[in-house]
C-alpha positions as CSV (number, residue, x, y, z in Angstrom):
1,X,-69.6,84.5,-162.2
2,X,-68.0,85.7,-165.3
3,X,-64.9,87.5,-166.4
4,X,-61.3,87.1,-166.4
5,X,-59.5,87.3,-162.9
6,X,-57.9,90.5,-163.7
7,X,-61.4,92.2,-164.6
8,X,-63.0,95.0,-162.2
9,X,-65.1,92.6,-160.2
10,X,-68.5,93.9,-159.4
11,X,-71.5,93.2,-157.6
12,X,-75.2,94.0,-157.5
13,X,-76.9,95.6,-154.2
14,X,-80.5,96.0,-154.2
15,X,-83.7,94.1,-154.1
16,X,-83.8,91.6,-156.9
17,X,-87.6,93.5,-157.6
18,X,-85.2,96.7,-158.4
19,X,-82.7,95.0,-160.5
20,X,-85.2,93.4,-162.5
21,X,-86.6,96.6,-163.1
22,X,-83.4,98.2,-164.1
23,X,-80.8,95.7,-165.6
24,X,-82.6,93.9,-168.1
25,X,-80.7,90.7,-169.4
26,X,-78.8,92.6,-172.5
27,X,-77.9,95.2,-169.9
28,X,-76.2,92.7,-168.0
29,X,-74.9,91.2,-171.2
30,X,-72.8,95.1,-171.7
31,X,-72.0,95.4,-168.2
32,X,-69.9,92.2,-168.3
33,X,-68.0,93.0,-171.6
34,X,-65.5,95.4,-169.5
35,X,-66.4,94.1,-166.0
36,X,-66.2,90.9,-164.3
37,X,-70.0,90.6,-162.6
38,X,-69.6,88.4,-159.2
39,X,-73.2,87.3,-160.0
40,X,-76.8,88.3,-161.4
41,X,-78.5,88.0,-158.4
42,X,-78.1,91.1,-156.7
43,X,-77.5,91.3,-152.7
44,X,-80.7,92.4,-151.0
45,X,-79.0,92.3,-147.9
46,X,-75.3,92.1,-146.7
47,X,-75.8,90.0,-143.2
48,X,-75.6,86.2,-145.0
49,X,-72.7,84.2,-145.9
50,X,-73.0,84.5,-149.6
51,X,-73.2,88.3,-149.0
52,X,-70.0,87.9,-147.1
53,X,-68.5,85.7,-149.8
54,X,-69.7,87.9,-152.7
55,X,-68.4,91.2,-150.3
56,X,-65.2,89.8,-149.9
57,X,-64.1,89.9,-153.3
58,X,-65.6,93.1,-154.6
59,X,-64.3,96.0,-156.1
60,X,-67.4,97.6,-157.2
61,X,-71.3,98.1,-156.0
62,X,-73.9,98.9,-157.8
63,X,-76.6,100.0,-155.8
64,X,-80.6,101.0,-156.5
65,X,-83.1,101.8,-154.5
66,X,-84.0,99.7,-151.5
67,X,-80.4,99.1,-151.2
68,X,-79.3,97.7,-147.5
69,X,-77.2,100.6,-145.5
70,X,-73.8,100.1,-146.1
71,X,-71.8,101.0,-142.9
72,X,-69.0,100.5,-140.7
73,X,-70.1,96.4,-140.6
74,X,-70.5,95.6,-144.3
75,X,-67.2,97.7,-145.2
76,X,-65.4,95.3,-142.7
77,X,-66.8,92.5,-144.9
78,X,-65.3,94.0,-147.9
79,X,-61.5,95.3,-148.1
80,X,-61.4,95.7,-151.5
81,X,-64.3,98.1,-151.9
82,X,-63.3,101.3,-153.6
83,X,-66.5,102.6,-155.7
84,X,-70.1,102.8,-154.6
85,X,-72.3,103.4,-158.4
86,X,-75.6,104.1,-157.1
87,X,-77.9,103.6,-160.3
88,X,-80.5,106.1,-158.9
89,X,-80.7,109.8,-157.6
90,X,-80.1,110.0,-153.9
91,X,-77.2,107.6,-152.2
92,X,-78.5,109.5,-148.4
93,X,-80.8,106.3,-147.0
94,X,-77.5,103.8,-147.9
95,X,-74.2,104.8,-148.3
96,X,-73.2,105.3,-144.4
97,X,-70.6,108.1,-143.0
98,X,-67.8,105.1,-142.9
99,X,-68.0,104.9,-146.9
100,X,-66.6,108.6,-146.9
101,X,-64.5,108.1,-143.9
102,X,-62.9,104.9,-145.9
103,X,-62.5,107.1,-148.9
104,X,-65.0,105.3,-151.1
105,X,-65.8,107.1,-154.6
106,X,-69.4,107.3,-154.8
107,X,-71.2,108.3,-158.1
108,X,-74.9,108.7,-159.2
109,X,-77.7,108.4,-161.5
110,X,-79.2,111.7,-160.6
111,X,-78.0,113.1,-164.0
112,X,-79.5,110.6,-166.0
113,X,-82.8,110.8,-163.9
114,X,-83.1,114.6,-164.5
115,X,-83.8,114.0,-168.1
116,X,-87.4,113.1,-168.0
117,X,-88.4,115.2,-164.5
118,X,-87.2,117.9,-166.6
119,X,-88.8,116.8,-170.2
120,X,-91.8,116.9,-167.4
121,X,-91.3,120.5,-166.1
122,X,-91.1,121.5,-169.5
123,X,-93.9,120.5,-171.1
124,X,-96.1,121.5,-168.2
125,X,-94.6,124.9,-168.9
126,X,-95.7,125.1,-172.3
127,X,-98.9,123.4,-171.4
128,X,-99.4,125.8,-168.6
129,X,-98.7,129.1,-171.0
130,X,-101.0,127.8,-173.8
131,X,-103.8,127.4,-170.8
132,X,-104.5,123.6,-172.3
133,X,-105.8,122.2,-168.9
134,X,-107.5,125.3,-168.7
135,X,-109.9,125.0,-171.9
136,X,-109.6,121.6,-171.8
137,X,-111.7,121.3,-168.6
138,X,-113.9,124.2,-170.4
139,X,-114.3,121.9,-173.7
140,X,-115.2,118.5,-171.2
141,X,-117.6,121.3,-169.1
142,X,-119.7,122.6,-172.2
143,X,-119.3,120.1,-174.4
144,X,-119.7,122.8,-177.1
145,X,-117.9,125.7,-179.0
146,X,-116.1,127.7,-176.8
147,X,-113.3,130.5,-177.8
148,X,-110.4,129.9,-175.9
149,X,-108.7,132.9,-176.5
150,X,-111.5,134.9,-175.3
151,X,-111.6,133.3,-172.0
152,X,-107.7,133.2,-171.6
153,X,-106.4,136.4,-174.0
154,X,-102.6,136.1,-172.7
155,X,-102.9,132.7,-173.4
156,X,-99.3,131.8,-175.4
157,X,-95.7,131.0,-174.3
158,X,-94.3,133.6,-176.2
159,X,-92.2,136.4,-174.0
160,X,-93.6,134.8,-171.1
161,X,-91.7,134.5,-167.7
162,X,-90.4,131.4,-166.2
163,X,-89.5,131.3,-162.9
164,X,-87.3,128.8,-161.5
165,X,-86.7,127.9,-157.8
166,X,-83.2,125.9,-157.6
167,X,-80.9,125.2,-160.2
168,X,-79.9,121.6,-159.4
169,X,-79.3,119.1,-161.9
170,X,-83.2,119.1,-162.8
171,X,-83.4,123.2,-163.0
172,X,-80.1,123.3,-165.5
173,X,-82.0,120.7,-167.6
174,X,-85.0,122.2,-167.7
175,X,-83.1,125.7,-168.2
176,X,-81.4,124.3,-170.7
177,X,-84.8,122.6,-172.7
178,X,-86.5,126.1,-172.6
179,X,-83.5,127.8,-174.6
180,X,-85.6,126.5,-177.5
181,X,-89.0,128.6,-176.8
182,X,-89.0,132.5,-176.9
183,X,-89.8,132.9,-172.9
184,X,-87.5,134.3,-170.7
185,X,-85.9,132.3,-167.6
186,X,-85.1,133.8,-164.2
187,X,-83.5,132.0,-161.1
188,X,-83.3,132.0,-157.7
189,X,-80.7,130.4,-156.1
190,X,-78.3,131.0,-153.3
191,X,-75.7,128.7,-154.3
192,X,-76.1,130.2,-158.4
193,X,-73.0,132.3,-158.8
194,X,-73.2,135.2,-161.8
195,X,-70.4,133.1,-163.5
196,X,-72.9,130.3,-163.6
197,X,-75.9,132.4,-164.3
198,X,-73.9,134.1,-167.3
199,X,-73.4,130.6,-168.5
200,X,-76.8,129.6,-168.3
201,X,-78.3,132.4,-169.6
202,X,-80.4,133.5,-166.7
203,X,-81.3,136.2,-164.9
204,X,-80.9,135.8,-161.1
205,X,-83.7,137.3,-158.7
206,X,-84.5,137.1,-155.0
207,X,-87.3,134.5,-154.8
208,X,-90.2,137.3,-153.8
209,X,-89.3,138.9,-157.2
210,X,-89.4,135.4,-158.5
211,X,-92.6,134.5,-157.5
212,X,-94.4,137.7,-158.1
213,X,-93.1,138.2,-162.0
214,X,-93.5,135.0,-163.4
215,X,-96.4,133.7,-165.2
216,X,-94.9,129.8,-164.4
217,X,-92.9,128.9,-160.9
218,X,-91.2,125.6,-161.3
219,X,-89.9,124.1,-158.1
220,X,-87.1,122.6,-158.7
221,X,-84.9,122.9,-155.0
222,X,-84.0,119.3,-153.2
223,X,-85.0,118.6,-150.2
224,X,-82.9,119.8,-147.2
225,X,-84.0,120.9,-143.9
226,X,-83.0,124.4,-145.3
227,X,-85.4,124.4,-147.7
228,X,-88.4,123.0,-145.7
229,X,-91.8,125.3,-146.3
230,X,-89.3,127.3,-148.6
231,X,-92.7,128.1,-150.9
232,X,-94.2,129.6,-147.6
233,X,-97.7,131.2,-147.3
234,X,-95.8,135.0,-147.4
235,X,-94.7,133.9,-150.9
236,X,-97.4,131.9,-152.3
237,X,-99.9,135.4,-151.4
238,X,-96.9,136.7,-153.8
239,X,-98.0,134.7,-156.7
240,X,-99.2,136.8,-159.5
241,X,-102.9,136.0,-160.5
242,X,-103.1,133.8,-163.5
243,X,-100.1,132.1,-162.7
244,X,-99.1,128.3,-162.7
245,X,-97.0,127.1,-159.7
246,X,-95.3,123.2,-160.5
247,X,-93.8,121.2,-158.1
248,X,-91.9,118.2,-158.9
249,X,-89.6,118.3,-155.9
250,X,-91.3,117.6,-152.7
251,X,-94.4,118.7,-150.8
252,X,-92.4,119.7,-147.9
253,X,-91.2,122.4,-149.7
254,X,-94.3,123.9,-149.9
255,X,-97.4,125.2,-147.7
256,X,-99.7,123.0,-148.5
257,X,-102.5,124.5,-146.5
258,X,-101.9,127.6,-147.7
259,X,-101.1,126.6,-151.0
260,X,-104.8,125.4,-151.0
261,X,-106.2,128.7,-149.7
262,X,-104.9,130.3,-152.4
263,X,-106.0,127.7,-154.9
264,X,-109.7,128.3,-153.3
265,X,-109.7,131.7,-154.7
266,X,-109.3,130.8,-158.3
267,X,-106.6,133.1,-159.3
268,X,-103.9,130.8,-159.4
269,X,-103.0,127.0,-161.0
270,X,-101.2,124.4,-160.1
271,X,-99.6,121.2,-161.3
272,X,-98.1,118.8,-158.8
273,X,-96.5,115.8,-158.9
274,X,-95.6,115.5,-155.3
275,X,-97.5,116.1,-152.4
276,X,-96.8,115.5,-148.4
277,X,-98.1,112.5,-147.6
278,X,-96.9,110.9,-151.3
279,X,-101.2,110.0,-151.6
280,X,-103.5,112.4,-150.2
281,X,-106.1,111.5,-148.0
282,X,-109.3,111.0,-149.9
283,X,-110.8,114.4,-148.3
284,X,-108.0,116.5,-150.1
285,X,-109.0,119.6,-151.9
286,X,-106.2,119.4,-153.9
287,X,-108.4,116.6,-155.8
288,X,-111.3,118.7,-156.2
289,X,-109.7,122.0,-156.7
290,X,-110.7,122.8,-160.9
291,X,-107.5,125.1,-160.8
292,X,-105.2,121.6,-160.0
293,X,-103.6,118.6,-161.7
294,X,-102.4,116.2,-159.6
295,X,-99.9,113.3,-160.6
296,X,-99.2,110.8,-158.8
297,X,-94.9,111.0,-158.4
298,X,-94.5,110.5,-162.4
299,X,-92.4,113.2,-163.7
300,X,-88.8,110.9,-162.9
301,X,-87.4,107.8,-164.5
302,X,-90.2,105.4,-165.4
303,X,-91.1,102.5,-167.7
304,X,-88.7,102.4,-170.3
305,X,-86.8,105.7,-168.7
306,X,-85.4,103.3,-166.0
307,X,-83.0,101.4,-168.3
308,X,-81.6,105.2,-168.6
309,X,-80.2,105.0,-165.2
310,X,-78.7,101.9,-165.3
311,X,-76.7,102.7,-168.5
312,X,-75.7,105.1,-167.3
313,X,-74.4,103.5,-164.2
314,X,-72.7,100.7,-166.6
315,X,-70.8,103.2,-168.4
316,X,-69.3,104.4,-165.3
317,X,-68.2,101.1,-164.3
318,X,-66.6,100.5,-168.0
319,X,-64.8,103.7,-167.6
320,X,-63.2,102.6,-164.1
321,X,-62.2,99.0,-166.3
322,X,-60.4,101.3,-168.7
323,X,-58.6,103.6,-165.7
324,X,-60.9,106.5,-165.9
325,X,-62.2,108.6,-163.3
326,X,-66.0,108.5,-162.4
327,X,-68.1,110.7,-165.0
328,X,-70.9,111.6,-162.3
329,X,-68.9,112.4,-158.7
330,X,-70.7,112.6,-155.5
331,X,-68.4,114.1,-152.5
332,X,-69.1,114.0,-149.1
333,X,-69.4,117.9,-148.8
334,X,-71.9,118.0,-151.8
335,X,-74.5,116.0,-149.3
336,X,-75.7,119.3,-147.7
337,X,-76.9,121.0,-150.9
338,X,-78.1,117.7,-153.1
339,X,-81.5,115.4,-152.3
């Protein structure tokens, strides 16, 4: 326990496997300069009495994933709670309907773990556009000379199309990475007023138009039981041949199934990073399908992209020491349109 006894007081919530992962020790060493940090070892669960004890004087949680569900029970446990800083992207599996009912200010990493799905999306776009996996696999096939451009004459990102289904946080990002490569972007989104598009500097479409124009669909929507099978088997036989379809949301936004079907007939590609189940069964098409590459849920936060998150979660903290108000919000009514 460190600090001064006026200090924010703070406390870790998540399994110590997490915080490891997240908080390295000079982490720690910057999140106790402005804060007073209750203790290093984080709460993996809140029924103990040291998680009463540590509950009891806390002003401040910073949660990760695996996080115990804080409801009615734990808030009883801890009257001076006021912020919930989730160091990760979604707060749905943990922060419980009495944390908004109690008027708890909740924020998130979501921002901060956009950066790299995005730096993802991106680079599969370009990759996708120059047809790399394409004559890549033709290269590893012939082992020979082999004219790319022959095979793949539109290949180039240059005036291409991007489609892009959703513009959450990951969608602006990746919006916002493209503005450096001559393609053109077009949206679709419900929720994307003109104002927003305007700012952007996006074209908005229905999705049919979406899907059946551009030469790369990114996927980019959360998943909500509104947007379940949104990539259905009416729009994926909408797909114009040649193009690249990336997910890096979830599988259940898409029609697997027919997803595949259309795969089968060679006239479309596809780069996904999720999938429903997370890991295939080994009969899968999807890992002998030559139009596919599959990775295995990599495009977010990662290696050294995880201390991101968690700096970013310090700085929120530092600015409630100073007075400020949270950088990265979440609100209770904000839950039906966010993962």
């Amino acid at each position: 326990m460190t600090g001064n006894a006026s200090a924010l007081n703070v406390a870790l919530a998540m399994p110590a496997a997490t915080a490891n992962r997240l908080f390295p020790p000079r982490l720690l060493d910057t999140l106790e300069s402005k804060v007073r940090l209750l203790s290093r070892e984080p709460l993996d669960e809140f029924g103990s009495t040291r998680a009463h004890a540590v509950l009891g004087q806390a002003d401040v949680l910073i949660t990760g994933w695996g996080c115990a569900r804080i409801g009615a029970d734990v808030l009883a446990s801890a009257p001076r709670l006021r912020y919930i800083l989730h160091s990760a992207g979604s707060v749905k599996n943990h922060v419980g309907e009495a944390c908004w009912d109690r008027g708890i200010q909740v924020s998130t990493a979501a921002d901060a773990n956009a950066i790299p799905v995005a730096e993802y999306t991106v680079a599969m776009i370009l990759l996708a556009n120059k047809r790399i996996l394409q004559v890549a696999r033709m290269l590893h096939t012939s082992r020979s000379a082999i004219e790319a451009e022959d095979a793949f004459p539109d290949m180039g990102n240059y005036r291409k199309r991007v489609g892009i289904v959703g513009a959450s946080r990951i969608g602006r990002h990746v919006i916002r990475l493209l503005r450096s490569y001559d393609v053109e972007v077009v949206v679709s989104d419900p929720y994307l007023n003109a104002a927003d598009a305007a700012e952007l500097g996006v074209t908005v479409v229905p999705l049919e138009e979406l899907v059946g124009s551009s030469d790369v669909v990114s996927l980019n929507a959360p998943s909500l039981p509104s947007t379940r099978n949104l990539i259905d088997a009416g729009l994926i036989s909408r797909f114009r041949p040649g193009a690249t379809f990336i997910n890096t949301s979830r599988g259940e936004l898409v029609d697997q199934e027919a997803l595949l079907r259309r795969l089968d007939q060679g006239d479309l590609f596809a780069v996904l990073d999720v999938t429903t189940p997370w890991v295939l069964p080994p009969e899968s098409g999807f890992y002998t399908n030559p139009n596919v590459l599959l990775t295995p849920h990599m495009a977010g936060s990662l290696g050294t992209e995880l201390e991101r998150m968690a700096a970013s979660t310090v700085q929120e903290a530092h600015r409630l020491a100073r007075g400020e108000p949270l950088r990265f919000p979440l609100r209770a009514n904000e839950l039906q349109i966010t993962a």
